[in-house]
C-alpha positions in Angstrom: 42.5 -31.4 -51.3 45.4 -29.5 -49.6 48.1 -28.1 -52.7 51.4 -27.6 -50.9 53.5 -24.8 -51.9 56.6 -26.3 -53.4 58.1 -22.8 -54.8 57.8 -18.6 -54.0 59.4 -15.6 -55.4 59.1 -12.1 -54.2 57.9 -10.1 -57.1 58.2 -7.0 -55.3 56.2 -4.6 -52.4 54.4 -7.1 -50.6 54.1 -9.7 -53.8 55.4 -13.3 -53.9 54.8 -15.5 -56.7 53.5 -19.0 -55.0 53.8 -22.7 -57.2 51.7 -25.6 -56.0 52.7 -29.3 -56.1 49.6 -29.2 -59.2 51.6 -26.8 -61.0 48.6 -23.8 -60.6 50.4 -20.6 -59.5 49.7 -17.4 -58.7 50.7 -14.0 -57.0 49.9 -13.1 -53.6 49.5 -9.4 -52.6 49.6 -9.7 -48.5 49.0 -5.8 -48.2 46.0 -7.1 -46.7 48.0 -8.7 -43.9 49.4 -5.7 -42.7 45.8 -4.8 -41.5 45.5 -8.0 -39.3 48.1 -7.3 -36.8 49.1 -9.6 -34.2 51.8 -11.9 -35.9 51.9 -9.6 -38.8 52.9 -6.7 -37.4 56.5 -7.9 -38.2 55.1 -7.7 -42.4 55.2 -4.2 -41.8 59.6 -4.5 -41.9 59.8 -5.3 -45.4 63.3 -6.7 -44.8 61.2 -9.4 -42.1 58.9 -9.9 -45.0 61.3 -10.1 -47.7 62.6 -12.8 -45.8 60.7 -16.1 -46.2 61.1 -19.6 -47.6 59.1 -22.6 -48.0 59.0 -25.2 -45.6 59.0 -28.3 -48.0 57.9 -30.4 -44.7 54.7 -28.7 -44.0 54.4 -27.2 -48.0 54.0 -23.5 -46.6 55.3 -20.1 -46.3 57.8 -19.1 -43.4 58.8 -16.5 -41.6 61.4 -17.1 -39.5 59.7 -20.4 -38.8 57.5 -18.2 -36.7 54.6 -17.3 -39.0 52.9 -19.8 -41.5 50.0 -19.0 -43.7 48.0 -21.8 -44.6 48.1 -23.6 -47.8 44.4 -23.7 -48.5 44.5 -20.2 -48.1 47.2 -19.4 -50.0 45.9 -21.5 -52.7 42.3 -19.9 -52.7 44.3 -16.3 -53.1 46.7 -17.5 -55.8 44.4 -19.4 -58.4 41.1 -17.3 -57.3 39.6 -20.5 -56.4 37.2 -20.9 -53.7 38.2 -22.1 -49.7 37.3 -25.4 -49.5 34.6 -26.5 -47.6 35.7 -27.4 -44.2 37.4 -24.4 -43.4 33.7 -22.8 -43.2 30.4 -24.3 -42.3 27.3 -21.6 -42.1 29.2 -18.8 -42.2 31.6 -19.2 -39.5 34.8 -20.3 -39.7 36.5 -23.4 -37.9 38.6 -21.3 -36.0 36.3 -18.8 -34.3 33.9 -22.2 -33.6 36.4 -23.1 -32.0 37.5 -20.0 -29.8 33.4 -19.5 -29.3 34.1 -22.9 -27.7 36.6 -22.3 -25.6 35.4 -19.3 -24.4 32.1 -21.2 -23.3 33.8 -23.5 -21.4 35.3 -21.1 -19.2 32.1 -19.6 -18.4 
């Protein structure tokens, strides 16, 4: 089951406190994000950071309505709970299955 985020905080640095429609919450340190570049290069102006809301629609974190984190994974980093299932099978995740497939299909 998917929680949606229904409330956030920013506790400071690169912390926000995230509440679930189930009422679990947690804080989030995205330090780690900063590493990933891409998209979150923009982390890196605190002030950009600093700056999100939740998107009640879609039950996220926003940026600008430009970057999204996922719920699941937000949940799994708040409550310390597992990813569930479907998001990996045999050690890969959806997501790279899926650019591995695409990436045959042009060959």
């Amino acid at each position: 089951m998917i929680h949606d985020v229904v409330s956030a905080v920013y506790r400071g640095e690169y912390k926000i406190e995230v509440i679930f429609d189930d009422g679990k919450m947690g804080v989030i340190d995205f330090t780690k994000y900063l590493r990933r570049g891409g998209v979150f290069e923009r982390f890196k102006d605190i002030d950009f950071f600093r700056n999100f809301k939740v998107n009640q629609e879609l039950g996220v974190l926003t940026w600008e309505d430009a970057i999204d984190i996922a719920p699941e994974t937000l949940y799994a980093e708040a409550t310390g709970t597992p990813l569930p299932d479907w998001t990996e099978k045999k050690g890969k995740s959806l997501a790279s299955k899926s650019l591995l497939r695409t990436a045959n299909s042009r060959r």
